[in-house]
N, C-alpha and C positions, 0 to 999 in steps of 0.2 A: 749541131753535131760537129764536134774535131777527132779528126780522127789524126792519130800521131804514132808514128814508128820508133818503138823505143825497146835498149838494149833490155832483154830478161834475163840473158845468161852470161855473165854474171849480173843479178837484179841490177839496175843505174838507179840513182835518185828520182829520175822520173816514171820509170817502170814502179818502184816502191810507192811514187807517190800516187799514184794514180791506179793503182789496183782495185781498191776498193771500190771505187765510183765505177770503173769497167767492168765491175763485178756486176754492180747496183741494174748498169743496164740491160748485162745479158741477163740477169734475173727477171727482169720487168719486159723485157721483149719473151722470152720464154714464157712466163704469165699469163700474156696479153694475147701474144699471137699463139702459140703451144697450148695454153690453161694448164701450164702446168700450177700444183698445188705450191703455193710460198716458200715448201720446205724442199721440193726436189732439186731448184739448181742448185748446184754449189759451187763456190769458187774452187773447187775443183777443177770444172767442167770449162773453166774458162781458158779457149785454147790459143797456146802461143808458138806462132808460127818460125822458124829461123828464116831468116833471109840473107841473100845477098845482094847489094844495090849494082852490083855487075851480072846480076842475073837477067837473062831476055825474059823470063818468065815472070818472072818479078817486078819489074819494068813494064810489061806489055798489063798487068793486072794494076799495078799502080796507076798507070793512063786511063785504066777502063773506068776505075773507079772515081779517078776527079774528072771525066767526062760525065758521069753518073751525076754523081756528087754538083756537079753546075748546073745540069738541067732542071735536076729538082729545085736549085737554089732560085733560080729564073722562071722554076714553073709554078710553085709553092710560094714561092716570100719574093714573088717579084724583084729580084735581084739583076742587077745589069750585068753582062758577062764579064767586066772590069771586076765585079765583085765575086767571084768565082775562080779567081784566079788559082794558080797550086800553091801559093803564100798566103790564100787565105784559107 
């Protein structure tokens, strides 16, 4: 899983390019974990949040999530905390 912050408004080349396959997963997590039926997500429903990289809020939820993000990395795929870094 990479997870990457990228401009939507106005769409950026990698907002555009990467739509669809962010699509792909929330559809397949909604499925899997929801059941929902193949045809209820849509990429509609795929939500895009604005940020500021000077926000505390934003910043303090960024942290939580690559401390998240290592532990699994290190608990799941035995990975060394070198390999968890916030560059990877």
């Amino acid at each position: 899983l990479k997870v990457r912050v990228v401009r939507s408004s106005p769409p950026s080349s990698q907002f555009k390019a990467t739509l669809q396959e962010s699509y792909q997963v929330y559809k397949r997590y909604q499925m899997v974990i929801h059941k929902d039926p193949p045809d209820k997500p849509t990429i509609n429903q795929v939500r895009l949040v604005p940020v500021s990289f000077e926000d505390p809020q934003f910043i303090s939820s960024f942290n939580q999530s690559a401390t998240l993000f290592a532990k699994y990395q290190m608990a799941i795929h035995k990975d060394t905390p070198s390999e968890c870094g916030e560059n990877e």
